[in-house]
N, CA, C and O atoms as a Tinker XYZ file with bonds, in Angstrom:
   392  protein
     1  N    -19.127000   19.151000   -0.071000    73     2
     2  CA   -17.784000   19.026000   -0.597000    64     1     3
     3  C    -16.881000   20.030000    0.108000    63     2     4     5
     4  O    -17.110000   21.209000    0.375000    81     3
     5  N    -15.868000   19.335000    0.333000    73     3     6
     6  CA   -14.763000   20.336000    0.799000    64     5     7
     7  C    -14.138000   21.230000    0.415000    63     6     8     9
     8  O    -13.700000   20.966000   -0.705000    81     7
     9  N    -13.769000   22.444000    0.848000    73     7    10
    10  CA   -13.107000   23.472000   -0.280000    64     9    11
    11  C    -11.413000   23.567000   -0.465000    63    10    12    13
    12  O    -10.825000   24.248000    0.375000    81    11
    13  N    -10.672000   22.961000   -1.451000    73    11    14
    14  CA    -9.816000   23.163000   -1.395000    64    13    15
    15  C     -9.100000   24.945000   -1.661000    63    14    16    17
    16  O     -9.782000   25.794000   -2.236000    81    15
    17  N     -8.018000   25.180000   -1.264000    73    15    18
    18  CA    -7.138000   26.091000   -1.750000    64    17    19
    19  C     -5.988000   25.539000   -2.571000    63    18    20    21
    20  O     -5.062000   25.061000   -1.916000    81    19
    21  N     -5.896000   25.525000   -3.788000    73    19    22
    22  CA    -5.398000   24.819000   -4.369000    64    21    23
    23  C     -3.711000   25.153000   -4.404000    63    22    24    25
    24  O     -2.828000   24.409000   -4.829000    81    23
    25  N     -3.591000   26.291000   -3.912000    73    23    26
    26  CA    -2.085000   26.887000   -3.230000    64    25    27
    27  C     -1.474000   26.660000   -1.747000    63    26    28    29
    28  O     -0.497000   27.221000   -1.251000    81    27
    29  N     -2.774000   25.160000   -0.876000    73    27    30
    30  CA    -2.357000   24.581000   -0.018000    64    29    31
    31  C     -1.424000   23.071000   -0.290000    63    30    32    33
    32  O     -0.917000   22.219000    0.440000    81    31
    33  N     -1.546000   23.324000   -1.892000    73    31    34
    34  CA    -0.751000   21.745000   -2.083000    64    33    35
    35  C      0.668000   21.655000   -1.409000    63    34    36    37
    36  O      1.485000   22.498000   -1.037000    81    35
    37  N      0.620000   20.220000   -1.405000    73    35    38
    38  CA     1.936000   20.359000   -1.004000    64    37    39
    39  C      3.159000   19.328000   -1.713000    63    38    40    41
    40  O      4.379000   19.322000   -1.549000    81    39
    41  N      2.285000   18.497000   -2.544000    73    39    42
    42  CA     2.788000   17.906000   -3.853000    64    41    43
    43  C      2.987000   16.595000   -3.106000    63    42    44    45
    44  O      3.154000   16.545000   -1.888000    81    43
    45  N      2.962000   15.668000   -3.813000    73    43    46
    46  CA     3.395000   13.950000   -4.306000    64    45    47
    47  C      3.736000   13.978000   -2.693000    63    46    48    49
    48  O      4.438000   14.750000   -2.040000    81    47
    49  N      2.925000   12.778000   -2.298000    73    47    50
    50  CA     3.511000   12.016000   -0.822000    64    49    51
    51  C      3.601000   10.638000   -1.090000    63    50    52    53
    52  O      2.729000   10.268000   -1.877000    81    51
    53  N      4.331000    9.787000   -0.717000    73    51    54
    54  CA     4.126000    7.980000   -0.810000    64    53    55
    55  C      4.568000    7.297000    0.109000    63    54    56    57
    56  O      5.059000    7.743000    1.145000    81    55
    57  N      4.431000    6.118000   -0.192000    73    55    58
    58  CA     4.677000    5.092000    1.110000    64    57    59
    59  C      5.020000    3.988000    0.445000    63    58    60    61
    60  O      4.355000    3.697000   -0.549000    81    59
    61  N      5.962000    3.269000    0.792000    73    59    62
    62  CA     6.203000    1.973000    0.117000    64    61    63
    63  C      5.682000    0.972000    1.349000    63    62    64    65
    64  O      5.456000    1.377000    2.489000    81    63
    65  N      5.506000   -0.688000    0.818000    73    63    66
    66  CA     5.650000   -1.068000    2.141000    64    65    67
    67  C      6.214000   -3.037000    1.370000    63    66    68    69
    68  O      5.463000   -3.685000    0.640000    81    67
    69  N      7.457000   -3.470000    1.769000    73    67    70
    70  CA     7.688000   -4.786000    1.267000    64    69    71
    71  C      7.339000   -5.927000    2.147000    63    70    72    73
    72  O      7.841000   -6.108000    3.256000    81    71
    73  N      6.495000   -6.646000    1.619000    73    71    74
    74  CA     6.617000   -8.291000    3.440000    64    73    75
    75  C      6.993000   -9.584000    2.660000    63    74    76    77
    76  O      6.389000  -10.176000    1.766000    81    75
    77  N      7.802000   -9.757000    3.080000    73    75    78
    78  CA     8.266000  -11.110000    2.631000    64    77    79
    79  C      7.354000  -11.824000    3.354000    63    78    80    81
    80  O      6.950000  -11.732000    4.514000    81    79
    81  N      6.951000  -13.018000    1.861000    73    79    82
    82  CA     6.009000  -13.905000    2.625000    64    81    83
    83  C      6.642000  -15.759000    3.246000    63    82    84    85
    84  O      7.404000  -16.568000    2.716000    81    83
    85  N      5.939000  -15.783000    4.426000    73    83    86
    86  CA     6.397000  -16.894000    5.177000    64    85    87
    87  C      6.472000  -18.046000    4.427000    63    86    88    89
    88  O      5.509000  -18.180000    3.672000    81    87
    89  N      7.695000  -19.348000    4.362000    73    87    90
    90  CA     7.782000  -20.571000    3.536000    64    89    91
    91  C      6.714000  -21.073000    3.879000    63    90    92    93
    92  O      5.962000  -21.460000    2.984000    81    91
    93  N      6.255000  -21.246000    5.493000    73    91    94
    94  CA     4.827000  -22.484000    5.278000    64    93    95
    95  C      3.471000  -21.589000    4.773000    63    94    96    97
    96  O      2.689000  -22.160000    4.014000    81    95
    97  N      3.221000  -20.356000    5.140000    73    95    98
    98  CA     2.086000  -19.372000    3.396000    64    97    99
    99  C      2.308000  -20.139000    1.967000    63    98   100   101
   100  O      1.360000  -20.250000    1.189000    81    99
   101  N      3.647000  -20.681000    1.647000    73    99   102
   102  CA     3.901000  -20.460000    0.277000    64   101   103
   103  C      3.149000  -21.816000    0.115000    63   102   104   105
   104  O      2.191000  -22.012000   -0.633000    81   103
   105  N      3.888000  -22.933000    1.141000    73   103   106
   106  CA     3.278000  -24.387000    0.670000    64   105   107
   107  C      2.020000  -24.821000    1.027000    63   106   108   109
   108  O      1.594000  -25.960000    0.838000    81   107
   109  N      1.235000  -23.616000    1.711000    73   107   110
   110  CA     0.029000  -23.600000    1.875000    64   109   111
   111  C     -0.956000  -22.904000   -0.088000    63   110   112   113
   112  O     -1.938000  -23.409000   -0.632000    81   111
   113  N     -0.349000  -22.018000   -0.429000    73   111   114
   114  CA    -0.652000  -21.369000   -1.104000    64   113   115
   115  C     -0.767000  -22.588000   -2.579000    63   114   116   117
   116  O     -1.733000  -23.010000   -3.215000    81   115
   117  N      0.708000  -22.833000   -2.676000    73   115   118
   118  CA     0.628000  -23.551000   -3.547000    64   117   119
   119  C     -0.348000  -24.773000   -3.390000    63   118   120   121
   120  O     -0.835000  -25.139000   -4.460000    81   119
   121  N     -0.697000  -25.409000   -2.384000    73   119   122
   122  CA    -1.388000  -26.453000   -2.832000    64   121   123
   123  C     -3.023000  -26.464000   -2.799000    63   122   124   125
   124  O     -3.845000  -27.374000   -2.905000    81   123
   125  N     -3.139000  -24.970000   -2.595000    73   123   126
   126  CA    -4.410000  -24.256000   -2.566000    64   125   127
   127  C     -4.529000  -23.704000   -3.907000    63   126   128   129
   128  O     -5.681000  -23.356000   -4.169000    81   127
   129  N     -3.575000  -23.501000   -4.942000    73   127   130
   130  CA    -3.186000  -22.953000   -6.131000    64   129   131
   131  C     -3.695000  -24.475000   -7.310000    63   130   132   133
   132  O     -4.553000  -24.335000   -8.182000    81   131
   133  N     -3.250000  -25.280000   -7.159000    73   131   134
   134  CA    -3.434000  -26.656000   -7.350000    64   133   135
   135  C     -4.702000  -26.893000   -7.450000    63   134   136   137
   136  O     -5.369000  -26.841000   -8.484000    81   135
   137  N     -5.130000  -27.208000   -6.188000    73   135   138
   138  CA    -6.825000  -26.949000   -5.788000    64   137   139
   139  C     -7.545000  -26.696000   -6.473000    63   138   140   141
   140  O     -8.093000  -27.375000   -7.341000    81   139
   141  N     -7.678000  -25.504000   -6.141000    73   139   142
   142  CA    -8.119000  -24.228000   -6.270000    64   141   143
   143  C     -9.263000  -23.311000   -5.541000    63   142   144   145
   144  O    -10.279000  -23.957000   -5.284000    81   143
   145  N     -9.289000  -22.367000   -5.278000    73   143   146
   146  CA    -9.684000  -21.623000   -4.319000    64   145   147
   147  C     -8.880000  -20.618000   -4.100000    63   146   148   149
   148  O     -7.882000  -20.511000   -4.813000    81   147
   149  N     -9.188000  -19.488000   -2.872000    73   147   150
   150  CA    -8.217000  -18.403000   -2.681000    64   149   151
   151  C     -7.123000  -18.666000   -1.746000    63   150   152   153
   152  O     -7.010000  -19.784000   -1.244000    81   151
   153  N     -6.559000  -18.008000   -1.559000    73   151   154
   154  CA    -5.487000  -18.012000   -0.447000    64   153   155
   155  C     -5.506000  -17.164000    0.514000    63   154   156   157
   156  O     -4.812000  -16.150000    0.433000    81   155
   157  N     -6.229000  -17.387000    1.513000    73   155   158
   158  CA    -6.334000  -16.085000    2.593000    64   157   159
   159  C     -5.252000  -16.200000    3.442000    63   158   160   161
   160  O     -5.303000  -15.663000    4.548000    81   159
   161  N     -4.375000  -16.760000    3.124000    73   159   162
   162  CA    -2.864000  -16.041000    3.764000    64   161   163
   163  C     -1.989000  -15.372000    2.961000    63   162   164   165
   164  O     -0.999000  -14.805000    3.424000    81   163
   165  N     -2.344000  -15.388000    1.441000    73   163   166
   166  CA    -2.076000  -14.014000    0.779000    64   165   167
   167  C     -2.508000  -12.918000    1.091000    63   166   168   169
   168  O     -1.940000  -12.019000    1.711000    81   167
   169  N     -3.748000  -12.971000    0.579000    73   167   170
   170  CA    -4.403000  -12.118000    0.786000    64   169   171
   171  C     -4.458000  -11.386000    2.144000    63   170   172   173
   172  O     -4.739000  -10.189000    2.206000    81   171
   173  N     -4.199000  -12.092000    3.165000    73   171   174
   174  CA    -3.792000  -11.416000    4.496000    64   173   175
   175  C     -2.803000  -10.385000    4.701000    63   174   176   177
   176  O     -2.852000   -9.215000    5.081000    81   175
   177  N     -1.689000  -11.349000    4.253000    73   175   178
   178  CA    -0.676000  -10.432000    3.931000    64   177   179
   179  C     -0.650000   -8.915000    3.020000    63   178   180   181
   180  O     -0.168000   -7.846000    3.395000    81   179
   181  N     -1.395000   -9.250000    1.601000    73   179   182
   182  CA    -1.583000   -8.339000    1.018000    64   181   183
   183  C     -2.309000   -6.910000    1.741000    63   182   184   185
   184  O     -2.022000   -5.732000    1.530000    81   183
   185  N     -3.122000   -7.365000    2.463000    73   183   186
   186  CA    -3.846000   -6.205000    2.980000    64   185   187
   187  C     -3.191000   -5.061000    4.197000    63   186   188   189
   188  O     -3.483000   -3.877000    4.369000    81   187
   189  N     -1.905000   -6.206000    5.156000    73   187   190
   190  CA    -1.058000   -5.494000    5.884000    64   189   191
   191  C     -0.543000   -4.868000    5.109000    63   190   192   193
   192  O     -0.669000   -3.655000    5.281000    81   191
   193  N      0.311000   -5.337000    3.845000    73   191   194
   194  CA     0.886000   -4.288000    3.293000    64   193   195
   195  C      0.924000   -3.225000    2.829000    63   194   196   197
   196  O      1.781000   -2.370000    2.603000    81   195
   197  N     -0.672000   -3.423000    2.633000    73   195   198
   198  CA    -1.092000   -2.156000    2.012000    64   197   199
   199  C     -1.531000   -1.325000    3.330000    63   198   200   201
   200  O     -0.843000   -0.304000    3.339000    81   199
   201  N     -2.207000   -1.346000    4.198000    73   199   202
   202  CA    -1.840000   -1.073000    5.267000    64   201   203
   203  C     -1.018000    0.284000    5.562000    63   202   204   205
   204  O     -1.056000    1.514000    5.528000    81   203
   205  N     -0.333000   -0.727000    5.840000    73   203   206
   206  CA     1.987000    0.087000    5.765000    64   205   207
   207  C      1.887000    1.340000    4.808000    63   206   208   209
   208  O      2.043000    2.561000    4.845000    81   207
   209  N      1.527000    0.304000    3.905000    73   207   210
   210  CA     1.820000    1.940000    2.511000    64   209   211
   211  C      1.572000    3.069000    3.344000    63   210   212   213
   212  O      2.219000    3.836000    4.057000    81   211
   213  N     -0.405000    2.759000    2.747000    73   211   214
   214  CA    -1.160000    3.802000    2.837000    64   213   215
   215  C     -0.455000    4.914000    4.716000    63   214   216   217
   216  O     -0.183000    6.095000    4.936000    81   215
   217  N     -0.456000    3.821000    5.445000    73   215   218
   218  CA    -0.070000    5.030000    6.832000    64   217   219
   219  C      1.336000    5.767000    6.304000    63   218   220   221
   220  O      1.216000    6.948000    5.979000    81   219
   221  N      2.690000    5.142000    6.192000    73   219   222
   222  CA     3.535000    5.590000    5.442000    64   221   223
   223  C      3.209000    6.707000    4.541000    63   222   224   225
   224  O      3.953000    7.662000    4.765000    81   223
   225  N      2.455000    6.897000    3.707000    73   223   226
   226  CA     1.837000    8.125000    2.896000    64   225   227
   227  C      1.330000    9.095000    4.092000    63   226   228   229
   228  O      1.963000   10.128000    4.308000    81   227
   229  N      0.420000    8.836000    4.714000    73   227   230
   230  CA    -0.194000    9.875000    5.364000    64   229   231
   231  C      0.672000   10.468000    6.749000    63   230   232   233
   232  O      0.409000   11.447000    7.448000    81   231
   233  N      1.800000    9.484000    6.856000    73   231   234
   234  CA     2.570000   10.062000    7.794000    64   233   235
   235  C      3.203000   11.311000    7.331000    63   234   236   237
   236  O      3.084000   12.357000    7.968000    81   235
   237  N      4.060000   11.196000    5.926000    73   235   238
   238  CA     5.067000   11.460000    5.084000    64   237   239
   239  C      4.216000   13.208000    4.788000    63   238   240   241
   240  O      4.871000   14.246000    4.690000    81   239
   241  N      2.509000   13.129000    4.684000    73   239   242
   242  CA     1.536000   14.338000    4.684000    64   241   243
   243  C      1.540000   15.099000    5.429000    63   242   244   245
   244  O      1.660000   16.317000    5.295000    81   243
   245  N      1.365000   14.276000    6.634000    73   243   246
   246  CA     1.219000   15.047000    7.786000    64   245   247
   247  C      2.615000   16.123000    8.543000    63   246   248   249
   248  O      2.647000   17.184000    9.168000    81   247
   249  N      3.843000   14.912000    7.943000    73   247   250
   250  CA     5.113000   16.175000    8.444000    64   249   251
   251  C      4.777000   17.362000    7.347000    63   250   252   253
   252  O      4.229000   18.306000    7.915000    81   251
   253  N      4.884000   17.489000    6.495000    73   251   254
   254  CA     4.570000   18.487000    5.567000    64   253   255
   255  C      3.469000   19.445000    6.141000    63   254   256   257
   256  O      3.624000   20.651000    5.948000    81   255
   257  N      2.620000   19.106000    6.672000    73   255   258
   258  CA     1.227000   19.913000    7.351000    64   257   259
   259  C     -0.018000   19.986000    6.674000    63   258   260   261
   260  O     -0.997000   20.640000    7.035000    81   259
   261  N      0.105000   19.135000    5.483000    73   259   262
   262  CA    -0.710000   18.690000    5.223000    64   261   263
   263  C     -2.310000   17.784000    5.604000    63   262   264   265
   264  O     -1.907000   16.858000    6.309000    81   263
   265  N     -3.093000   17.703000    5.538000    73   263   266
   266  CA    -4.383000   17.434000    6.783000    64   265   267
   267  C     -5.254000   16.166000    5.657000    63   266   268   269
   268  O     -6.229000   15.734000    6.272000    81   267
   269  N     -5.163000   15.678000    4.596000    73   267   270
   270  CA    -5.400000   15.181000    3.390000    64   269   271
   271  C     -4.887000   14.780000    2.338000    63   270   272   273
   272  O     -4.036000   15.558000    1.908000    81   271
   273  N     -5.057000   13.848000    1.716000    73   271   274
   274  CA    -4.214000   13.086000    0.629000    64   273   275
   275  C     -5.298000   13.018000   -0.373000    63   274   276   277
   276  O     -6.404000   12.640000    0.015000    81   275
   277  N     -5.154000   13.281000   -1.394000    73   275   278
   278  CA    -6.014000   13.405000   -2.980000    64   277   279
   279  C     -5.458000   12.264000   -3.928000    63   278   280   281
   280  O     -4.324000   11.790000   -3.842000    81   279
   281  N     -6.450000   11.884000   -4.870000    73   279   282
   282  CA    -6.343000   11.500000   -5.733000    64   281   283
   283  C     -5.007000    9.891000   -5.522000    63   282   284   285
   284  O     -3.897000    9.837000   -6.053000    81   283
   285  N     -5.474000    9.094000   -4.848000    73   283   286
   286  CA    -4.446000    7.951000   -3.794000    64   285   287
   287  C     -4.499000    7.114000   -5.320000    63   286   288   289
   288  O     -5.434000    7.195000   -6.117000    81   287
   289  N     -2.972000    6.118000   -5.541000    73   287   290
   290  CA    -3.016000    5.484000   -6.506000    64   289   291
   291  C     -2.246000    4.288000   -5.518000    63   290   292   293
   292  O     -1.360000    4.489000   -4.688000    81   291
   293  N     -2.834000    3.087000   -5.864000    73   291   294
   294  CA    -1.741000    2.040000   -5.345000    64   293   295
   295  C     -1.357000    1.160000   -6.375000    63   294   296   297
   296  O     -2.024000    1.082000   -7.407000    81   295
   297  N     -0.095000    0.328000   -6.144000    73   295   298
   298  CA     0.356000   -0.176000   -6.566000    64   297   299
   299  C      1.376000   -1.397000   -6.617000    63   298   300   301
   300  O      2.550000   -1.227000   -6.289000    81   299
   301  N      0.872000   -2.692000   -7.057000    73   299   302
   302  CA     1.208000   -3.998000   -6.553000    64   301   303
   303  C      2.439000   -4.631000   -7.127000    63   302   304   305
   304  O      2.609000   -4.083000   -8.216000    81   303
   305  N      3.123000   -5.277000   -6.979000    73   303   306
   306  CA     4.523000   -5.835000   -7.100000    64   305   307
   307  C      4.693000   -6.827000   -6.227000    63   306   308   309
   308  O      4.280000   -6.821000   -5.068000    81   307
   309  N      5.631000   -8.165000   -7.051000    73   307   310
   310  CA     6.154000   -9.143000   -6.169000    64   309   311
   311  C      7.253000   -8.696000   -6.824000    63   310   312   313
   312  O      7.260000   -8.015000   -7.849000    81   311
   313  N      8.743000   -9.335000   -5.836000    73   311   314
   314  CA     9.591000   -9.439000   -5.771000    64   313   315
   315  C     10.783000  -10.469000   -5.383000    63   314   316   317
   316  O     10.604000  -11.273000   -4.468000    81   315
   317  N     11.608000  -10.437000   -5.870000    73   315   318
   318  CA    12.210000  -11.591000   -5.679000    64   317   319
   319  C     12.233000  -12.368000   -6.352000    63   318   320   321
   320  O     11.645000  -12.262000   -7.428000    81   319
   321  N     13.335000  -14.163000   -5.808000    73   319   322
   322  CA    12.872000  -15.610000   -6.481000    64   321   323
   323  C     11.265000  -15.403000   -6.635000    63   322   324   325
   324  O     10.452000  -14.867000   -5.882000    81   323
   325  N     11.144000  -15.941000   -7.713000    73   323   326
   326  CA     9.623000  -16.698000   -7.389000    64   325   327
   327  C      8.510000  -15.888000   -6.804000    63   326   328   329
   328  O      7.449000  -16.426000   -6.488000    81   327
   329  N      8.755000  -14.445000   -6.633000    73   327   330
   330  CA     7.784000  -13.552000   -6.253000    64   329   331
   331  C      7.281000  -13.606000   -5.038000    63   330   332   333
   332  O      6.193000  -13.251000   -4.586000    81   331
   333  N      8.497000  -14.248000   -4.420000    73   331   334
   334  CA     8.521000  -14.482000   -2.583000    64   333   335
   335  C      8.331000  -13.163000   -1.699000    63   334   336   337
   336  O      8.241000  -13.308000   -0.480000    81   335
   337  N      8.269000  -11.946000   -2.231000    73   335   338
   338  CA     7.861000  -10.513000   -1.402000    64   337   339
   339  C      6.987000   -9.925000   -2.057000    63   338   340   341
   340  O      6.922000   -9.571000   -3.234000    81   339
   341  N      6.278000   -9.844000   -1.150000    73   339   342
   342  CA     5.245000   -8.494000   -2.147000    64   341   343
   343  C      5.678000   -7.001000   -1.377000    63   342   344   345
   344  O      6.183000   -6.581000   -0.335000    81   343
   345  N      5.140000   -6.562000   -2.586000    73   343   346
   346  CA     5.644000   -4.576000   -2.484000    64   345   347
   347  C      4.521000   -4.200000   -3.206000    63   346   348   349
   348  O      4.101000   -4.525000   -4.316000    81   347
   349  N      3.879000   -2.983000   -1.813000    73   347   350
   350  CA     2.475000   -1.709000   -2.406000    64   349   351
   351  C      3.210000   -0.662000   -2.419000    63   350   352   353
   352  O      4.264000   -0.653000   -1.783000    81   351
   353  N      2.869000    0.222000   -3.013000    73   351   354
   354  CA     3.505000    1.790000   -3.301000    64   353   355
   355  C      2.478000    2.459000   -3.199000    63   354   356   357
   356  O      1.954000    2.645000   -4.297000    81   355
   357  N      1.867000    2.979000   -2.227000    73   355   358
   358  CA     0.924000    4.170000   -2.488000    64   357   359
   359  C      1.558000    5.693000   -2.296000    63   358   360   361
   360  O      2.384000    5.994000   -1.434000    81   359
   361  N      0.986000    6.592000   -3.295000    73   359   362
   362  CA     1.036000    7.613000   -3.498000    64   361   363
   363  C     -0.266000    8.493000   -4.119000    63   362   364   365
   364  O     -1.196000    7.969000   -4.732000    81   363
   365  N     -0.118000   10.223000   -3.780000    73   363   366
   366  CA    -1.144000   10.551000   -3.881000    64   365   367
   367  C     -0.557000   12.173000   -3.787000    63   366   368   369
   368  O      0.665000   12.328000   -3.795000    81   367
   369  N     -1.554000   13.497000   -3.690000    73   367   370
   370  CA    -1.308000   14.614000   -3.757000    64   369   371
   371  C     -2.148000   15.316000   -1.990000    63   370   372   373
   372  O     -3.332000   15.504000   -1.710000    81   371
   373  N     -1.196000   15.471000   -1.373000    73   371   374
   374  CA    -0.907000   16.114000   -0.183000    64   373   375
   375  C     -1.578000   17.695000   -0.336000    63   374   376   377
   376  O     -1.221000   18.595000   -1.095000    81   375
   377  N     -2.440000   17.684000    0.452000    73   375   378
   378  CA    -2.765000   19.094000    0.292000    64   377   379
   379  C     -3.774000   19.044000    1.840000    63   378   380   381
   380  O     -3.969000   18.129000    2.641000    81   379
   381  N     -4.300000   20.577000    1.785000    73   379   382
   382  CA    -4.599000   21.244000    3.586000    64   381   383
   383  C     -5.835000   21.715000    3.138000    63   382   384   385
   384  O     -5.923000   22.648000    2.340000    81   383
   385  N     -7.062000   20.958000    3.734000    73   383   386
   386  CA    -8.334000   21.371000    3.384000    64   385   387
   387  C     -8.828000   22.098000    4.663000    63   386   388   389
   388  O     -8.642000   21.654000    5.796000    81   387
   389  N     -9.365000   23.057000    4.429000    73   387   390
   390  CA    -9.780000   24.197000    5.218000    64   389   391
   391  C    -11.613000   24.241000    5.385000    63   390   392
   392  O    -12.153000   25.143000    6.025000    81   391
């Protein structure tokens, strides 16, 4: 285990990340929704986004001088008509492990 200094924190870092998803995803989705089965062009998407976040966070660490991110929470959201964008929010506690 690593040793923190717990007076290396450097407090709350995050990353948002929004992707609007493509009209022919949607009429793929939906008639896979119908179906039924998954949608791996959601789910595709979903995973870039999160993606985005998470680097977005560790960028946002690293200006700080931070070397590590603790305790990571994410968090899912559509947006829009009809929940036509999705949005991840990750955040977490920035700190310099030695």
């Amino acid at each position: 285990m690593f040793p923190i200094n717990w007076e290396l924190r450097f407090g709350i870092v995050s990353g948002e990340a929004i992707l609007g998803a493509n009209i022919f995803k949607d009429v793929f989705a939906g008639i896979r929704d119908i179906v039924g089965g998954r949608s791996g062009a959601y789910e595709k998407e979903l995973r870039r986004t999160k993606e985005i976040a998470l680097f977005e966070m560790e960028e946002e660490a690293k200006r700080l001088g931070a070397n590590a991110v603790l305790s990571v929470d994410l968090d899912y959201e559509t947006l829009g008509q009809n929940g036509g964008m999705l949005m991840v929010s990750a955040s977490g506690t920035a700190v310099l492990v030695e």
